[in-house]
C-alpha positions in Angstrom: 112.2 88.6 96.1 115.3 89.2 93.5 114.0 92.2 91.7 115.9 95.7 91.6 114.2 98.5 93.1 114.3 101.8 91.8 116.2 104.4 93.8 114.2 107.6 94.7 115.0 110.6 96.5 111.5 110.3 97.9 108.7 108.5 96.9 106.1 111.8 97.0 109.1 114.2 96.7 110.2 117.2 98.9 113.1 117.0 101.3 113.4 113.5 103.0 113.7 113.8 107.1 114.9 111.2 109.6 112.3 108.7 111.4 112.2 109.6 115.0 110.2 106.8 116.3 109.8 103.4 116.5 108.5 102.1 112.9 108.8 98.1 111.3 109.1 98.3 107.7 105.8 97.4 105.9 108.3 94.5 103.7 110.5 92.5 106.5 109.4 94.6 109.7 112.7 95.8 110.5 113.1 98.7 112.5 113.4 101.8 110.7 114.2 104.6 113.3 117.3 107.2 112.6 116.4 106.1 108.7 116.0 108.9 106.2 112.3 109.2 104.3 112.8 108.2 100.9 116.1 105.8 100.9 116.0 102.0 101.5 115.6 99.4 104.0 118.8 98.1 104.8 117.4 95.2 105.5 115.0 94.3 102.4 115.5 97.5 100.1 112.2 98.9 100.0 111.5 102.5 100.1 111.1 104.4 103.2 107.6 106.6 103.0 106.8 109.4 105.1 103.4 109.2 106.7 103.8 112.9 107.6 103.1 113.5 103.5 100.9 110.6 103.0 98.2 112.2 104.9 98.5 109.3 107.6 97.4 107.0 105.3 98.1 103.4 106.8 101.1 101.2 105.7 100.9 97.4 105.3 101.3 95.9 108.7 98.6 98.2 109.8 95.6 97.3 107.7 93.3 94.4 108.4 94.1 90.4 107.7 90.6 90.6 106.3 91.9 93.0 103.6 94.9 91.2 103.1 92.9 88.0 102.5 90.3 89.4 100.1 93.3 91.4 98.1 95.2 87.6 97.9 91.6 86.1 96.8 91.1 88.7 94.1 94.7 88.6 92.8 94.5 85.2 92.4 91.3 84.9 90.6 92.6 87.4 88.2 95.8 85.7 87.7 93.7 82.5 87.0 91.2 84.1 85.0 92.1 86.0 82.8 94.7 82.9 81.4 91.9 80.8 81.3 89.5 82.9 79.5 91.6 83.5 77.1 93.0 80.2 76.2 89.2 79.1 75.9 88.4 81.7 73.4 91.4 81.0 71.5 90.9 77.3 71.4 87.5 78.2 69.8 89.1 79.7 67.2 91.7 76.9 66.2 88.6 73.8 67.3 85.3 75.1 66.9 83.2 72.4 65.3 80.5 71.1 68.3 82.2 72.2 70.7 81.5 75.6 70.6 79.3 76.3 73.8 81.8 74.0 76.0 84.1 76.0 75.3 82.4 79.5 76.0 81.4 78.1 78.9 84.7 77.5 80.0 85.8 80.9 78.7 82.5 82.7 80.7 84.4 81.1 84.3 87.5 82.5 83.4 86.2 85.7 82.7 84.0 85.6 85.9 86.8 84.8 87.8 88.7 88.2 86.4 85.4 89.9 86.6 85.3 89.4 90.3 89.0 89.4 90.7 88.9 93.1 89.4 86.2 94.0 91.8 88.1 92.9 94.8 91.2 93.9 94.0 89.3 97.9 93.4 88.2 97.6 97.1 89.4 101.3 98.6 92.8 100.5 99.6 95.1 103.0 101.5 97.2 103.7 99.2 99.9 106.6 100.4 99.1 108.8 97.2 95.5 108.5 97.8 95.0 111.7 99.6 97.6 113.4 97.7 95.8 113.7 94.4 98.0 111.3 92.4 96.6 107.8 93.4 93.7 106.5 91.9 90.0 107.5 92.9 86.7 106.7 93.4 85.6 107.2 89.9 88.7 105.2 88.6 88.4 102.3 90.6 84.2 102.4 89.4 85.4 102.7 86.1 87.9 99.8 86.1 84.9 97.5 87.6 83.3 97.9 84.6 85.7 97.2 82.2 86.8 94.2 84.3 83.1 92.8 83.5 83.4 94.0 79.7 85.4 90.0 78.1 82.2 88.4 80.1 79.9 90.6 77.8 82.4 89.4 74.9 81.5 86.2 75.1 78.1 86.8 76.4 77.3 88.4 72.7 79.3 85.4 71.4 77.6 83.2 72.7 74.6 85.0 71.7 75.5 84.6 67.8 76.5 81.4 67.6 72.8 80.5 69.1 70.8 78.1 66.7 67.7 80.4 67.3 67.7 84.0 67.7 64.9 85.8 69.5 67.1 88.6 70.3 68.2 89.9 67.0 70.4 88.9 63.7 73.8 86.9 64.7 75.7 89.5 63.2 74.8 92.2 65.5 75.6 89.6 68.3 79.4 89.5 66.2 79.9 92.9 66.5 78.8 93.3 69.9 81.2 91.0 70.7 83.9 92.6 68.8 83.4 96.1 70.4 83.3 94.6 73.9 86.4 93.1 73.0 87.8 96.4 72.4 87.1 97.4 75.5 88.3 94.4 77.5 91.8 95.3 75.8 91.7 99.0 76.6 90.2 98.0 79.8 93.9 95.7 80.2 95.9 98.6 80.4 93.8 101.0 82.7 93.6 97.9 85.6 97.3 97.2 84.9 98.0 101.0 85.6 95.8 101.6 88.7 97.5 98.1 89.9 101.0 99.8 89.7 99.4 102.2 92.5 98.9 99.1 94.4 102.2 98.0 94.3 103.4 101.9 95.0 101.4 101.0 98.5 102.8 98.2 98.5 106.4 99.0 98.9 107.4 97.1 95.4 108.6 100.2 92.4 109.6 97.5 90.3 106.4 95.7 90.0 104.9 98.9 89.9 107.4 99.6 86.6 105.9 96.6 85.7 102.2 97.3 85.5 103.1 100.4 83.8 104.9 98.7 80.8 103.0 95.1 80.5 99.7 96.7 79.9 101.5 98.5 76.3 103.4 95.5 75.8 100.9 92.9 76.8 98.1 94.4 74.5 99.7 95.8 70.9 102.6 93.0 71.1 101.0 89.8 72.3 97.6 91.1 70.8 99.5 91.2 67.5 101.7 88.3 66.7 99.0 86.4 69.0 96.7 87.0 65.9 99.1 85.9 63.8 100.3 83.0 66.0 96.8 81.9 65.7 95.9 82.5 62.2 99.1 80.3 61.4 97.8 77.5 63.6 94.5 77.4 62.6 95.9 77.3 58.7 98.1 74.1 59.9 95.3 72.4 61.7 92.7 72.5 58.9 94.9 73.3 55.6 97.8 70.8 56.7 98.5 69.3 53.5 99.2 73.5 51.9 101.2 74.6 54.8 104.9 74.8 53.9 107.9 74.7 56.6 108.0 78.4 56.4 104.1 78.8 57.7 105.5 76.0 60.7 108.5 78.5 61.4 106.5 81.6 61.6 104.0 80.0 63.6 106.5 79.0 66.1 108.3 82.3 65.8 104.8 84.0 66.1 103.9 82.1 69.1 107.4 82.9 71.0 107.0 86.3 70.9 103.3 86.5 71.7 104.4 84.5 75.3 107.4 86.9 75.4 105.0 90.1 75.1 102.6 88.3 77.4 104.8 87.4 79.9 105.7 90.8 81.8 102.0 91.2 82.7 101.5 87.5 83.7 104.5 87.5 86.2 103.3 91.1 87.4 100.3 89.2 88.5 101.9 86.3 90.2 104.2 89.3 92.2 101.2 91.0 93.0 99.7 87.6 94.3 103.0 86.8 95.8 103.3 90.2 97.7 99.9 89.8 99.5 100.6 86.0 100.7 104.1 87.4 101.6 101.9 89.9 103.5 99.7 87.8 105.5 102.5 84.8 106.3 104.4 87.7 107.5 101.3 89.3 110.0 100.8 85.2 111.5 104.6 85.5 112.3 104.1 88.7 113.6 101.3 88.0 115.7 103.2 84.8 117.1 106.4 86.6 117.8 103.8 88.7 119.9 102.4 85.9 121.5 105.6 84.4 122.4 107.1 87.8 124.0 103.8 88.2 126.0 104.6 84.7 127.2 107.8 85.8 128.3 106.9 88.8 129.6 104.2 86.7 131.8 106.7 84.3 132.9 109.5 87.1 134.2 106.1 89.0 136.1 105.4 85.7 137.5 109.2 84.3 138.2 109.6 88.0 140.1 106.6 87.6 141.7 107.7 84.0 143.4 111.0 85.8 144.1 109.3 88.5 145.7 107.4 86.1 147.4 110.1 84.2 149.0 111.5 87.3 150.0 109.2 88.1 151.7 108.4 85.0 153.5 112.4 84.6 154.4 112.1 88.0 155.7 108.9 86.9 158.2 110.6 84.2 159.2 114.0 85.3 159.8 113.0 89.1 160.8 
């Protein structure tokens, strides 16, 4: 991957010591040994962690394919779902009309998809600053689970008020119960975004990490703002056409530029993220076939010296 990695004296700080055994780096699998904690892999540039301060916490190559397979799954359906809910709900903004429950169905898959995305993706992961104090915990990762779930509710109350009959109660306490979920789907953004940047941390990538950390900010007051006025504009030029000057075209397509350039930080965080656990589990199948391959070797040279040792041995009874 081209992306600059932050230097670091040491990733959980103190004085950095020299590896003194045999260790593949959790990125390429190069050999580490006679490396310094805390500086880079000559071969990949990721950070060198010291186990000795991570409380032995396990490193990527170590954990289970399993793992690696549900943390791909998860950062998928979030990268997926999250998109897709909300270009549904937008485009029931701008349409509407008799389409509206198509389209909150739509926008309920993609927000299942994050929903369940978010859950896998909290599974307990070792993460090196878990026992340390400064990862995330138990309580976090619970918390984030339910925030994840909170744009389903959105449009769950949505859905709710735009019902022909309701048994349930007046459509505009379904409006505002939509509105406050809302809410706290967005603050709900920034607190998975942060505890992701952990994952990366574990992950051996500090500049996706960076990333997290700044795209949740960026992501929710910058693309939630001129996104609101991108689509205000639009809706304006869609159904008021014929008042809409060339000024409300440019803003919209000024509006709309810099709601994707606000957005787009957090959307390619994901796709790293994604990328970094199929990088992971390509890497382990190579891994485990290098193995296969030097066990094959290794049989055939126990085998090959065998048969020597066997014609030795029956040149020496013959010819004693």
């Amino acid at each position: 991957m081209a992306k600059a990695h932050r230097t670091n004296l040491d990733p959980l700080g103190g004085p950095a010591r020299l590896i003194a055994d045999d260790r593949p780096c959790p990125r390429c699998s190069y050999n580490l040994k006679g490396l310094p904690t805390g500086g880079r892999c000559p071969e990949c540039g990721a950070t060198i962690r010291d186990r000795a301060r991570t409380g032995g916490d396990l490193s990527l190559n170590e954990v289970t394919l399993e793992f690696l397979k549900r943390m791909r799954l998860g950062s998928l359906l979030m990268l997926v779902g999250g998109p897709g809910g909300i270009v549904s709900l937008s485009l029931l903004l701008i349409v509407g009309g008799g389409h509206d429950h198509l389209i909150l169905c739509l926008a309920a898959a993609g927000f299942l998809a994050w929903a369940t995305g978010v859950f896998i993706l909290h599974e307990r992961h070792p993460s090196p600053s878990a026992k340390t104090g400064r990862g995330p915990g138990g309580w976090w990762r619970l918390f984030n689970r339910l925030l994840g779930a909170a744009p389903l509710a959105a449009v769950g109350a949505l859905a709710a008020a735009l019902a022909p009959a309701m048994p349930l109660g007046p459509p505009t306490f379904w409006l505002w119960t939509a509105g406050a979920a809302g809410l706290v789907a967005i603050a709900g953004f920034w607190s998975i975004c942060y505890y992701l940047s952990f994952v990366c941390v574990w992950l051996g990538d500090d500049a996706t990490a960076d990333q997290f950390r700044i795209a949740g900010f960026v992501s929710v007051l910058g693309g939630g703002f001129f996104g609101i006025i991108f689509l205000g504009l639009l809706s304006m030029m869609l159904n008021v056409w014929g008042r809409a000057g060339i000024f409300s075209l440019a803003g919209m397509v000024v509006a709309g530029v810099l709601t994707l350039r606000c957005i787009w930080g957090g959307l390619d965080a994901f796709w790293t993220l994604h990328h970094l656990f199929r990088w992971a589990i390509r890497n382990r199948f190579d891994s485990m076939d290098a193995d296969v391959r030097i066990a094959d070797r290794i049989r055939r040279r126990i085998e090959e010296n065998q048969s020597d040792a066997s014609r030795k041995k029956a040149r020496h009874i013959n010819n004693p």
